[in-house]
PyMOL Python script that loads the backbone (N, CA, C, O; Angstrom):
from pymol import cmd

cmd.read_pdbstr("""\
ATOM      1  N   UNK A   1      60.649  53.546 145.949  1.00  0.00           N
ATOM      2  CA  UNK A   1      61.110  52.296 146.513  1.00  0.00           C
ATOM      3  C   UNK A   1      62.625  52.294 146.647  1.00  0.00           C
ATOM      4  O   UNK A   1      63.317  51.408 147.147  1.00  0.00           O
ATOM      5  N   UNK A   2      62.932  53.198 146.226  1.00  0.00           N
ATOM      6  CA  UNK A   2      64.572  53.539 146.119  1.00  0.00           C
ATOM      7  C   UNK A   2      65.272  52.966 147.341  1.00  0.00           C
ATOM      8  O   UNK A   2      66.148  52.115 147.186  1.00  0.00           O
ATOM      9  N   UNK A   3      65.005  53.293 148.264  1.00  0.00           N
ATOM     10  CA  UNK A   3      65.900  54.176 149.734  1.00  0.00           C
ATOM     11  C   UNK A   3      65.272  53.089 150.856  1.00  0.00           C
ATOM     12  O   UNK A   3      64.068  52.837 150.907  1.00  0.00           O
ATOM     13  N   UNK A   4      66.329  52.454 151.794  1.00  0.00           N
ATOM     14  CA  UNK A   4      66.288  51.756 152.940  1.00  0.00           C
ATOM     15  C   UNK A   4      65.030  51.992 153.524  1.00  0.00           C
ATOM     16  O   UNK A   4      64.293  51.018 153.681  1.00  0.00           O
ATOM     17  N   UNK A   5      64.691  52.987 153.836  1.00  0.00           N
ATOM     18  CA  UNK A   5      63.228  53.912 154.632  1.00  0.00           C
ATOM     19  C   UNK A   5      62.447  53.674 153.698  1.00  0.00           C
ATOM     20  O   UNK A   5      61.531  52.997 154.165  1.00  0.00           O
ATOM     21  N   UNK A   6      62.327  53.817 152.851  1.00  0.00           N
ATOM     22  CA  UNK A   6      61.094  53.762 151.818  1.00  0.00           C
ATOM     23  C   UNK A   6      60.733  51.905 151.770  1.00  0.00           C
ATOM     24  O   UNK A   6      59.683  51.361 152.111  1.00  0.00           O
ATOM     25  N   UNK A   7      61.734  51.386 151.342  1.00  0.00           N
ATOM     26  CA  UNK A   7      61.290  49.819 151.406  1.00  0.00           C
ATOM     27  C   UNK A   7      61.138  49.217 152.367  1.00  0.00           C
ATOM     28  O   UNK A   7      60.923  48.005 152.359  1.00  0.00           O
ATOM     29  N   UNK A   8      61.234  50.109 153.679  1.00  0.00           N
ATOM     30  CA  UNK A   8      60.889  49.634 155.403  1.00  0.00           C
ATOM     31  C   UNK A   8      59.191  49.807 155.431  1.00  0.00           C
ATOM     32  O   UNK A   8      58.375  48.977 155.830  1.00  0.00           O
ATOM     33  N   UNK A   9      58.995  50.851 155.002  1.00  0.00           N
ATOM     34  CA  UNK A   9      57.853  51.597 155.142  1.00  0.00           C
ATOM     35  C   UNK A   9      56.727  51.280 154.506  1.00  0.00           C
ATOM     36  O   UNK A   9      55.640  51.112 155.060  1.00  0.00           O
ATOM     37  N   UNK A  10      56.991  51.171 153.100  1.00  0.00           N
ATOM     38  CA  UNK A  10      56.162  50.563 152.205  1.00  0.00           C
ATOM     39  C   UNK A  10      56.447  49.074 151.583  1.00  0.00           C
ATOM     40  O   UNK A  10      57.478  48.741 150.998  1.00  0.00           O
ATOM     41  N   UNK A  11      55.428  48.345 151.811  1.00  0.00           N
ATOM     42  CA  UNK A  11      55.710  46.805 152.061  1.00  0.00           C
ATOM     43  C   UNK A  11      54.479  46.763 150.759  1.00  0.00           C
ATOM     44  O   UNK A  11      54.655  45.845 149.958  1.00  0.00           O
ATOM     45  N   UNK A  12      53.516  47.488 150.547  1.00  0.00           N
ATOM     46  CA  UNK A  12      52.449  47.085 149.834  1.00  0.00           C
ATOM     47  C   UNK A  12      52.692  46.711 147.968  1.00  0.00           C
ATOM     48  O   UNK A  12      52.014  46.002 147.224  1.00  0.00           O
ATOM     49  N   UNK A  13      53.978  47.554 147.684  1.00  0.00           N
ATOM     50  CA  UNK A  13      54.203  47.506 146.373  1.00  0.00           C
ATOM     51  C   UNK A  13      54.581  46.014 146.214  1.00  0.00           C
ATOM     52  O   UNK A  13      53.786  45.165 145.810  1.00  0.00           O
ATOM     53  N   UNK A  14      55.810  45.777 146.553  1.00  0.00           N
ATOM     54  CA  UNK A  14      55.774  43.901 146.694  1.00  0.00           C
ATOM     55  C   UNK A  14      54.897  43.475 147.094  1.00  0.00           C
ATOM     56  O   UNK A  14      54.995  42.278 146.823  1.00  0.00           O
ATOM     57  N   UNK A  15      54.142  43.610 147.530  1.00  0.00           N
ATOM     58  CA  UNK A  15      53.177  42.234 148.096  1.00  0.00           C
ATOM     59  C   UNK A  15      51.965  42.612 146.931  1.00  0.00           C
ATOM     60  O   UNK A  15      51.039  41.838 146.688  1.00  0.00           O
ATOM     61  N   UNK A  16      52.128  43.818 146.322  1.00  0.00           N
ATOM     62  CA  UNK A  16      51.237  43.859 145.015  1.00  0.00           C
ATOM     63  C   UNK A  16      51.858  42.841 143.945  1.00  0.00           C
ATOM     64  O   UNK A  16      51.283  41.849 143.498  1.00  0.00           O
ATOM     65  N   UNK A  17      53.092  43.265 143.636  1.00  0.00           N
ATOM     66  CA  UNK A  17      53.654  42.747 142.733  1.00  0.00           C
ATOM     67  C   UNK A  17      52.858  40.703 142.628  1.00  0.00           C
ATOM     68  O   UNK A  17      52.159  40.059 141.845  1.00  0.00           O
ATOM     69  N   UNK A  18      53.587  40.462 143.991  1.00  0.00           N
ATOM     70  CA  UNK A  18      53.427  38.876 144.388  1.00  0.00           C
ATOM     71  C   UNK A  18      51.902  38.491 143.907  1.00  0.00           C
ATOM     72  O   UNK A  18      51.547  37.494 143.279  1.00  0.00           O
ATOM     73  N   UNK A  19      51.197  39.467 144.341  1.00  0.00           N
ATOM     74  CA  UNK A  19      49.716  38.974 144.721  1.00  0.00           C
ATOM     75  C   UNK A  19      48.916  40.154 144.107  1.00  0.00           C
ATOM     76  O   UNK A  19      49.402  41.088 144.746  1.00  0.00           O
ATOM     77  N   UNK A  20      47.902  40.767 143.187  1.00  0.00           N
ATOM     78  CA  UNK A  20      47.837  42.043 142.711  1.00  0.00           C
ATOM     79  C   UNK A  20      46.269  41.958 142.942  1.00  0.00           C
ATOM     80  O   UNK A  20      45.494  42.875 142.670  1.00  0.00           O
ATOM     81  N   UNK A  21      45.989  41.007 143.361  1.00  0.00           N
ATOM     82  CA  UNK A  21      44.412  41.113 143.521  1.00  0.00           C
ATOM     83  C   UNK A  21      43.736  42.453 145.115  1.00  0.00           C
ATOM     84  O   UNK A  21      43.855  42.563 146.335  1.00  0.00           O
ATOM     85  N   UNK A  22      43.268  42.939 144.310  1.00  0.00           N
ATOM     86  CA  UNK A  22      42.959  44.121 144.829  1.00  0.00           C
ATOM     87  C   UNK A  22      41.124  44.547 144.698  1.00  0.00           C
ATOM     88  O   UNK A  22      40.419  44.227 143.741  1.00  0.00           O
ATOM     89  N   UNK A  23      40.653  45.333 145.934  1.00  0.00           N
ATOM     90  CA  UNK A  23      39.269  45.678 145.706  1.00  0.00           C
ATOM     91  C   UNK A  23      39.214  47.482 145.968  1.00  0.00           C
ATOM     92  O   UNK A  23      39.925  48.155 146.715  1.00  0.00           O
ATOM     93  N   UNK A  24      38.360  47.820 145.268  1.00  0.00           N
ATOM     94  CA  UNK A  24      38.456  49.295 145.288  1.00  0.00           C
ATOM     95  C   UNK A  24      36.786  49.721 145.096  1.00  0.00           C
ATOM     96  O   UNK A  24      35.961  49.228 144.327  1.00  0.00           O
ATOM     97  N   UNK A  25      36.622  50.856 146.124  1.00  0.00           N
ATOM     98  CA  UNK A  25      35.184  50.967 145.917  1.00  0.00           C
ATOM     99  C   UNK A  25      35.058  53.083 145.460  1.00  0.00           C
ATOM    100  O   UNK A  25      35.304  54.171 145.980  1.00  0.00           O
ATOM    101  N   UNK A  26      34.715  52.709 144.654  1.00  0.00           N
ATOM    102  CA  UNK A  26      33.922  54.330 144.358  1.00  0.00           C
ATOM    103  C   UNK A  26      32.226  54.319 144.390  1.00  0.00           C
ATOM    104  O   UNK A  26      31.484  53.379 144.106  1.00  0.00           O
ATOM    105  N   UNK A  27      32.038  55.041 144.624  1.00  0.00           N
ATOM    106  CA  UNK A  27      30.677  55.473 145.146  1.00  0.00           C
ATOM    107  C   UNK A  27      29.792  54.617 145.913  1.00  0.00           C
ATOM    108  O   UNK A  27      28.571  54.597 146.072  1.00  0.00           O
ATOM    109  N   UNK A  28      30.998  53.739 146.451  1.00  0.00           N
ATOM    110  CA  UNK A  28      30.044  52.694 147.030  1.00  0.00           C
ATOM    111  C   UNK A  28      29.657  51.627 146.395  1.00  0.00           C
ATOM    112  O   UNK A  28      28.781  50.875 146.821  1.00  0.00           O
ATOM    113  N   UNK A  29      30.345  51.454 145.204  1.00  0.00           N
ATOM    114  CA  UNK A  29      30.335  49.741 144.663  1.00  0.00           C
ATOM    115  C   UNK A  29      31.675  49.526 144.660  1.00  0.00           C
ATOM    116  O   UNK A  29      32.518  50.416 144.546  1.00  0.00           O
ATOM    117  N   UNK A  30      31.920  48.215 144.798  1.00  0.00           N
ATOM    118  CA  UNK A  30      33.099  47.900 144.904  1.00  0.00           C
ATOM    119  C   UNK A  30      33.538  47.204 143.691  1.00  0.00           C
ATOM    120  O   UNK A  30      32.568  46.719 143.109  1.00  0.00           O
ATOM    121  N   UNK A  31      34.573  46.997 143.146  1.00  0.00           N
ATOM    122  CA  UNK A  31      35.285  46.526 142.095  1.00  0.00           C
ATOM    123  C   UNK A  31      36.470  45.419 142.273  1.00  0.00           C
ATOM    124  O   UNK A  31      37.410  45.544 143.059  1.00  0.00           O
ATOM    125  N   UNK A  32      36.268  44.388 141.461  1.00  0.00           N
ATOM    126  CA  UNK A  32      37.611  43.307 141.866  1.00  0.00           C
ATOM    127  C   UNK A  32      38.902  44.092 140.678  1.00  0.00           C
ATOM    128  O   UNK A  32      38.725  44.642 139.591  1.00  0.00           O
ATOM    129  N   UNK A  33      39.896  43.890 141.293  1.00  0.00           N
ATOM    130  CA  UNK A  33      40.995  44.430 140.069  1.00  0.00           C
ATOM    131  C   UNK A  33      42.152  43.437 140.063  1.00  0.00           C
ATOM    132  O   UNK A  33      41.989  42.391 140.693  1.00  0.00           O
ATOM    133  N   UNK A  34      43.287  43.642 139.431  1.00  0.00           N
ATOM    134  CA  UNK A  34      44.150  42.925 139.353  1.00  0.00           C
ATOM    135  C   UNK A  34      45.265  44.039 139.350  1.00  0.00           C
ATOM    136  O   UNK A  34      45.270  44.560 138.235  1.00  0.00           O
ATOM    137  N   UNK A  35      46.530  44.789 140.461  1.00  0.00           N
ATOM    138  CA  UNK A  35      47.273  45.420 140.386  1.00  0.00           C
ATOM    139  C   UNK A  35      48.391  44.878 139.420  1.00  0.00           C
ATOM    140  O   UNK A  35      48.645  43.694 139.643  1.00  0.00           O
ATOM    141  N   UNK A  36      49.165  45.477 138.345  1.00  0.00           N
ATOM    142  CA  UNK A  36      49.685  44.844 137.548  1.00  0.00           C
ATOM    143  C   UNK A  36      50.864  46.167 136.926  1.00  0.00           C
ATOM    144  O   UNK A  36      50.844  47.005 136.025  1.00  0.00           O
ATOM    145  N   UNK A  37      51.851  45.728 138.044  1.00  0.00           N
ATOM    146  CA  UNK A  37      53.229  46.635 137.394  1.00  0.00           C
ATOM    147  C   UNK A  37      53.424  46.896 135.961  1.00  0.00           C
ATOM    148  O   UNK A  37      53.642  46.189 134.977  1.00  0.00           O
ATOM    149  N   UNK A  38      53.228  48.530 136.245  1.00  0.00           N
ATOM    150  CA  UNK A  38      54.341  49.161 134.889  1.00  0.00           C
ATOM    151  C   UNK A  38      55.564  49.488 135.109  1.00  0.00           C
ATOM    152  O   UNK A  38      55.891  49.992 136.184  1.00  0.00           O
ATOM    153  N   UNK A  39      56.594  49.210 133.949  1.00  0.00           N
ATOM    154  CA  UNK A  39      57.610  49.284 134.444  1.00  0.00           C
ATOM    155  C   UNK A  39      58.481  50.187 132.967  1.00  0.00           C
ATOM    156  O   UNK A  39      59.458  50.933 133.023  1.00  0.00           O
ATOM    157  N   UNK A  40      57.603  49.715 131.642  1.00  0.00           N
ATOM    158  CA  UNK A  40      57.718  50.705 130.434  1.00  0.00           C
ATOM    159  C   UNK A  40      57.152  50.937 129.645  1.00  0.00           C
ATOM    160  O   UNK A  40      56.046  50.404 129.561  1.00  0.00           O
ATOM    161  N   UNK A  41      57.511  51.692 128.812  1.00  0.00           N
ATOM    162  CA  UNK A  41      56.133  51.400 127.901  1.00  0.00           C
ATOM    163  C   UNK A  41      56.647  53.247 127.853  1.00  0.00           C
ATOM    164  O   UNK A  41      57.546  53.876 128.411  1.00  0.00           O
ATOM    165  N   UNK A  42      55.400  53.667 126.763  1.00  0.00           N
ATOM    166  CA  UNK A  42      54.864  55.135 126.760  1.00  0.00           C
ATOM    167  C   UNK A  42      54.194  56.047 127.524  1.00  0.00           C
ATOM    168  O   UNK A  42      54.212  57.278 127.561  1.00  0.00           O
ATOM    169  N   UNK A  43      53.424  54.958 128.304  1.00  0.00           N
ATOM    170  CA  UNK A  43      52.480  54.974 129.117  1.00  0.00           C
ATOM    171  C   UNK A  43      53.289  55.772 130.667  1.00  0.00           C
ATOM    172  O   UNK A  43      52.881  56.560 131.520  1.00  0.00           O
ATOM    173  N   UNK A  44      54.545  55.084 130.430  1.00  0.00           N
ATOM    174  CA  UNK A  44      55.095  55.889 132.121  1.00  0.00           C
ATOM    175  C   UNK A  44      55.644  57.474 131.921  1.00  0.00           C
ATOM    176  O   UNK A  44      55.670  58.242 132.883  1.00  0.00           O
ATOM    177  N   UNK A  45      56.127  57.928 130.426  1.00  0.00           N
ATOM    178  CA  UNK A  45      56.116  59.173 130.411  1.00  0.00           C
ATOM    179  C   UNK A  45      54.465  60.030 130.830  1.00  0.00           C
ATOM    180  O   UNK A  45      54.317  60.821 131.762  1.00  0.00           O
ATOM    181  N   UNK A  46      53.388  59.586 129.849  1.00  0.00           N
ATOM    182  CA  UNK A  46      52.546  60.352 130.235  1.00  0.00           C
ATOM    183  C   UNK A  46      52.313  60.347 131.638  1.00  0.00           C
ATOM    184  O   UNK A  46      51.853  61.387 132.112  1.00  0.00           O
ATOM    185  N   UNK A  47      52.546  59.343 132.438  1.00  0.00           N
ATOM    186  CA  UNK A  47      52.129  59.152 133.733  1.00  0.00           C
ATOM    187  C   UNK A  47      52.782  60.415 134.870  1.00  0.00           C
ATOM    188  O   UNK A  47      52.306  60.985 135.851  1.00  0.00           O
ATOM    189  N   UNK A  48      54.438  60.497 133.966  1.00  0.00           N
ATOM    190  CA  UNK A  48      55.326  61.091 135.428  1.00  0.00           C
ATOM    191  C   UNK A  48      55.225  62.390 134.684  1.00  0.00           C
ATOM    192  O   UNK A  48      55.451  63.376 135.386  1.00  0.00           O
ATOM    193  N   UNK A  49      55.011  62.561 133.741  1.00  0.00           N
ATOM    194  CA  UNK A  49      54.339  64.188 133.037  1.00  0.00           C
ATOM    195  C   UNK A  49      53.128  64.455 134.105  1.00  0.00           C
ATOM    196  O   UNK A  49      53.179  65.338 134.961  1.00  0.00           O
ATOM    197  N   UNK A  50      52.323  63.797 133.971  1.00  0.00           N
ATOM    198  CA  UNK A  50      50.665  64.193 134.350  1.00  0.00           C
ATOM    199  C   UNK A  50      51.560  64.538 135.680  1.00  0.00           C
ATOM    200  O   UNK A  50      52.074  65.655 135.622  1.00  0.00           O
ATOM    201  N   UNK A  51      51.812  63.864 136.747  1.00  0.00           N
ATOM    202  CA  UNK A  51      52.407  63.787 138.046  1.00  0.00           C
ATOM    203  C   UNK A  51      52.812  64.963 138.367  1.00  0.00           C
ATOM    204  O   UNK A  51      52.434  65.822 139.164  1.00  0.00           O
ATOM    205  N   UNK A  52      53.924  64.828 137.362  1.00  0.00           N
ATOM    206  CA  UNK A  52      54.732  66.544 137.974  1.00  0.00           C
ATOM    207  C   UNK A  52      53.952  67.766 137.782  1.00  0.00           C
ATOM    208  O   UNK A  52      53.908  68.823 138.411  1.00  0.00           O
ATOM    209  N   UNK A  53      53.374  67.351 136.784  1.00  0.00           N
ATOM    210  CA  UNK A  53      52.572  68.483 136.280  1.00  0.00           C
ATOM    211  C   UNK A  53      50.986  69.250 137.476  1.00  0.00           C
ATOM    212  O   UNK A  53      50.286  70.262 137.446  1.00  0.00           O
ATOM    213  N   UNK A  54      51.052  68.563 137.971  1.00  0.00           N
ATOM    214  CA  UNK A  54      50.074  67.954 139.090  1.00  0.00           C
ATOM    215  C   UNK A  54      50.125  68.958 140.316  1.00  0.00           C
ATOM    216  O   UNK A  54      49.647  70.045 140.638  1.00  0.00           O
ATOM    217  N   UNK A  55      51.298  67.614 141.011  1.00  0.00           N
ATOM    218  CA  UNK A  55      52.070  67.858 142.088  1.00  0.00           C
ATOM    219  C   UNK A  55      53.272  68.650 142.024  1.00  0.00           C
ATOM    220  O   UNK A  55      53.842  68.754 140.938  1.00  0.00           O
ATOM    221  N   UNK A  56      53.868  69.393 143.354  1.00  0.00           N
ATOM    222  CA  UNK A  56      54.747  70.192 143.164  1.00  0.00           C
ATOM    223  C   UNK A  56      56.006  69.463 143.678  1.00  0.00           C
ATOM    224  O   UNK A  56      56.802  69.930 144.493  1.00  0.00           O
ATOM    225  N   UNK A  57      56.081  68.150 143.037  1.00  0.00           N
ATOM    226  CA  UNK A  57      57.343  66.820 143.281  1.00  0.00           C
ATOM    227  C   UNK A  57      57.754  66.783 141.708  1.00  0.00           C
ATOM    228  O   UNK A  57      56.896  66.861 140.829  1.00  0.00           O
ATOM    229  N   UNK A  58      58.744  66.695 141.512  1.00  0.00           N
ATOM    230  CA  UNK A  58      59.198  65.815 140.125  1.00  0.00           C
ATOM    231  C   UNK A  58      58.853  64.546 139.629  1.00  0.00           C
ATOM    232  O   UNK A  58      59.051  63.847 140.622  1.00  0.00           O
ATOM    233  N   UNK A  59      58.497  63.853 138.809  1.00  0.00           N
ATOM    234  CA  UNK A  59      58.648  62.253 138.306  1.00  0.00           C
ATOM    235  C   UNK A  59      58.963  62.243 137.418  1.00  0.00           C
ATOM    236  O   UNK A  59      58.448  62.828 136.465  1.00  0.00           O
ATOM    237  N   UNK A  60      59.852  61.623 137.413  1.00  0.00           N
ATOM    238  CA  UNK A  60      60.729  61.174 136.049  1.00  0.00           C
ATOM    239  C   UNK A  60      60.226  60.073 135.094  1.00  0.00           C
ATOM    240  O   UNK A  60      59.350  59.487 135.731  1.00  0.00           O
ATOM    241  N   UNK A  61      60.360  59.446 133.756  1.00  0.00           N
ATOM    242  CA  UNK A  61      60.382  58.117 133.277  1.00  0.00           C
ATOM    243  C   UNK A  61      61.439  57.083 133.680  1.00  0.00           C
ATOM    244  O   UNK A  61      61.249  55.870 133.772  1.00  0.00           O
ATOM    245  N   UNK A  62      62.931  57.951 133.974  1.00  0.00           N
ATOM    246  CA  UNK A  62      63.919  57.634 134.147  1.00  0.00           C
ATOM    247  C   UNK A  62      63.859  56.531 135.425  1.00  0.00           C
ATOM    248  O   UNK A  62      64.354  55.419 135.609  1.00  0.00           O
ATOM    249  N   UNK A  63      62.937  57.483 136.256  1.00  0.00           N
ATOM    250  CA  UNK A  63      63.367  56.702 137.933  1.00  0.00           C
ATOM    251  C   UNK A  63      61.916  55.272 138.166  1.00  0.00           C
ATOM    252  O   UNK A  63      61.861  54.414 139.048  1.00  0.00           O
ATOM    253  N   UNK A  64      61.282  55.433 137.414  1.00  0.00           N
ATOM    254  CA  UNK A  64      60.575  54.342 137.247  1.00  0.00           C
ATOM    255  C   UNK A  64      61.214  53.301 136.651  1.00  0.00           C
ATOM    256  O   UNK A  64      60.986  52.143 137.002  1.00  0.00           O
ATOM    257  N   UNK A  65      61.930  53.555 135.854  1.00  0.00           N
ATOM    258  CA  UNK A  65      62.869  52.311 134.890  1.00  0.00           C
ATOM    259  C   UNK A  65      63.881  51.458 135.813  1.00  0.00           C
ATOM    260  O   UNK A  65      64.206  50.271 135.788  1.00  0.00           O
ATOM    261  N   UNK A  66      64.273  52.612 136.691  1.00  0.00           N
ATOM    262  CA  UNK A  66      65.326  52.323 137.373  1.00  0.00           C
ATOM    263  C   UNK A  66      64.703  51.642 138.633  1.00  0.00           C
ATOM    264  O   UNK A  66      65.434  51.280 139.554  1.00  0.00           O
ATOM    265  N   UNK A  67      63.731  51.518 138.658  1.00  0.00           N
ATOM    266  CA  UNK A  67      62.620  50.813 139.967  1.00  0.00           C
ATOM    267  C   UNK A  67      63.066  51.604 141.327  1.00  0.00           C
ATOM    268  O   UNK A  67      63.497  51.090 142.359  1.00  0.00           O
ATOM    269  N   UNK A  68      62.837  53.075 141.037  1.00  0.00           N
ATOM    270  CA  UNK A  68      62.952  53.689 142.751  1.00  0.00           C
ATOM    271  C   UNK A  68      61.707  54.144 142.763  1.00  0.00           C
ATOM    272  O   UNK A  68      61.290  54.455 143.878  1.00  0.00           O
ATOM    273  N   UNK A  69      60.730  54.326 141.551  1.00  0.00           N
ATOM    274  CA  UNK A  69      59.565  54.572 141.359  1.00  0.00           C
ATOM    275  C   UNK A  69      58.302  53.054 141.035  1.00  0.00           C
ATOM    276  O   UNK A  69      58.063  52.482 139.972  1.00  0.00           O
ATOM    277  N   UNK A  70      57.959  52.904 141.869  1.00  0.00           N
ATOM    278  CA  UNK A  70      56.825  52.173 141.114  1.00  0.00           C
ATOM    279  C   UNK A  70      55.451  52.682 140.659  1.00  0.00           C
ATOM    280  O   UNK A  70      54.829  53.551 141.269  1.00  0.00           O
ATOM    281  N   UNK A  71      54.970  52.002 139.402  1.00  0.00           N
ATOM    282  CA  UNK A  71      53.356  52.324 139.303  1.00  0.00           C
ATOM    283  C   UNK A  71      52.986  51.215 138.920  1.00  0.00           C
ATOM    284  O   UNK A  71      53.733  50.312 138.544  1.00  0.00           O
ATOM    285  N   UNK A  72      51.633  51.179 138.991  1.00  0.00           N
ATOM    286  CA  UNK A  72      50.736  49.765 139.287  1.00  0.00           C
ATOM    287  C   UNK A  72      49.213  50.574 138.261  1.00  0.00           C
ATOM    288  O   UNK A  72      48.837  51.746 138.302  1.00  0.00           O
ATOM    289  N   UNK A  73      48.756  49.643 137.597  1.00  0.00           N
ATOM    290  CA  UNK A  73      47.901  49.437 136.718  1.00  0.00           C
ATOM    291  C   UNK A  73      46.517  49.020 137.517  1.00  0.00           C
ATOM    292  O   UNK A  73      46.626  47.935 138.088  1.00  0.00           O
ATOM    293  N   UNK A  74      45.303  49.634 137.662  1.00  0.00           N
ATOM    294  CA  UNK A  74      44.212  48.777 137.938  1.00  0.00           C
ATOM    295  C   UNK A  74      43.481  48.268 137.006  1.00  0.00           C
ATOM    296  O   UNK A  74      42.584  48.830 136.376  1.00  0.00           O
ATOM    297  N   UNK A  75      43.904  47.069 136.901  1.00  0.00           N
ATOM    298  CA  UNK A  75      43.378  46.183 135.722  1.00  0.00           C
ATOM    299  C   UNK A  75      42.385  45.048 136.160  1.00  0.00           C
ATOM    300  O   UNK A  75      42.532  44.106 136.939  1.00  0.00           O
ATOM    301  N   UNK A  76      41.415  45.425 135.460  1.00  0.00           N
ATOM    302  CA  UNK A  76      40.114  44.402 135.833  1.00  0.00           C
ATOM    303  C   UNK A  76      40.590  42.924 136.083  1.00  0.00           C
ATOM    304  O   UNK A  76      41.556  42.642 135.374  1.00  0.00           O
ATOM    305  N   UNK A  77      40.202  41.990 136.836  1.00  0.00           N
ATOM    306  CA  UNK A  77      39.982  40.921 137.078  1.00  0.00           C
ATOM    307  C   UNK A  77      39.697  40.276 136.208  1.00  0.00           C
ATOM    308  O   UNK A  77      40.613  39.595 135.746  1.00  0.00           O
ATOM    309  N   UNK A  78      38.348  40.161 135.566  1.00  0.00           N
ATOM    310  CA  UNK A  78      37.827  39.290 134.433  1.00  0.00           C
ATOM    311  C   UNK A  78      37.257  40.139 133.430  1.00  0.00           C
ATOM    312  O   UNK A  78      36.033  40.055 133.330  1.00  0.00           O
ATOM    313  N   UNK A  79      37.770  40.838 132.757  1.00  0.00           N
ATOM    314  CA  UNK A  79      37.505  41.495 131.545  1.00  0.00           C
ATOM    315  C   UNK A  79      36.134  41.525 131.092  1.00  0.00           C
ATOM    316  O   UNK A  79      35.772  42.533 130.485  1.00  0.00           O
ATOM    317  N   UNK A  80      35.162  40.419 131.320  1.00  0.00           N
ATOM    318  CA  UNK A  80      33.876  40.218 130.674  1.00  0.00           C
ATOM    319  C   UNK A  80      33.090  40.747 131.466  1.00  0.00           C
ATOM    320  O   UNK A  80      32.029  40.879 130.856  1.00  0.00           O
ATOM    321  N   UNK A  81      32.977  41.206 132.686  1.00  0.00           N
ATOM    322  CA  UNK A  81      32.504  41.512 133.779  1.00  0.00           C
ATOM    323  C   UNK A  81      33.082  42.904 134.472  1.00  0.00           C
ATOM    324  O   UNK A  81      32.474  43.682 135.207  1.00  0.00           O
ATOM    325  N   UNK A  82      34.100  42.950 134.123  1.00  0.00           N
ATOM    326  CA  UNK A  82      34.848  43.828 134.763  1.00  0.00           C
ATOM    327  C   UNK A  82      34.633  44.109 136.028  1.00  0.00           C
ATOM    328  O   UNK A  82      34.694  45.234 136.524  1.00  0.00           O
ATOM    329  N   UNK A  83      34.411  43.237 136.508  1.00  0.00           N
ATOM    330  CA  UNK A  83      34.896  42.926 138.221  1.00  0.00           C
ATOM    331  C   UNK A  83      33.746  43.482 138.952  1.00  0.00           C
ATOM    332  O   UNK A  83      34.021  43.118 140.095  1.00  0.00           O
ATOM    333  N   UNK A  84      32.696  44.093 139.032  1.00  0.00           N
ATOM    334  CA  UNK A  84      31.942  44.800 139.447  1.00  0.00           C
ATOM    335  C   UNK A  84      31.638  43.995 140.689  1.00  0.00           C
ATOM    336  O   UNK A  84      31.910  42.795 140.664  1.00  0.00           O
ATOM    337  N   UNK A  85      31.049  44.582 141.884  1.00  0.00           N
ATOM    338  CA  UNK A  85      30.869  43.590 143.150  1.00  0.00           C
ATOM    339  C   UNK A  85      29.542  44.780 143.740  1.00  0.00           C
ATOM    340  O   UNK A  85      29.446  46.005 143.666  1.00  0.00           O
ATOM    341  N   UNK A  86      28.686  43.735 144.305  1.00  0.00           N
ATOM    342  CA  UNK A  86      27.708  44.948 145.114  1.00  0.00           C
ATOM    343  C   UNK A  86      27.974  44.531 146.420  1.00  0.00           C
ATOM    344  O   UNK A  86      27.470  45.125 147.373  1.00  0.00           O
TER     345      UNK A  86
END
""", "prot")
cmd.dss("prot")
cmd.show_as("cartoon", "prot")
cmd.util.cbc("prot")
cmd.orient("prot")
């Protein structure tokens, strides 16, 4: 999200932020979620470890802190249910 071009381009991270309700389907069921910024925690090292480790890009913890990186959480909707949708 760093860079003029990048925040032209990608509009979806804010409008997650604003609004995080989100649907996602694997195998053909669909799921209600709630997108829900990380921004620290422990959780963003393992994240930009796994990443780099991955992909042949760098991720830092650093540049997430610094918000040129975002990551987003898919976090259930209603916990008791966990969002399930047919």
């Amino acid at each position: 999200m760093g860079g003029l071009r990048q925040r032209l381009w990608k509009r979806w991270p804010e409008q997650a932020e604003r609004d995080g309700r989100a649907i996602m389907r694997i195998e053909g069921k669909r799921y209600q979620r709630n997108l829900v910024r990380i921004k620290t925690g422990p959780i963003v090292g393992h994240i930009t470890q796994e990443f780099t480790e991955k992909y042949p890009i760098e991720m830092t913890a650093a540049e997430v802190e610094a918000e040129e990186l975002w990551l987003f959480e898919l976090a259930p909707r209603n916990p008791k249910t966990h969002g399930g949708l047919r």
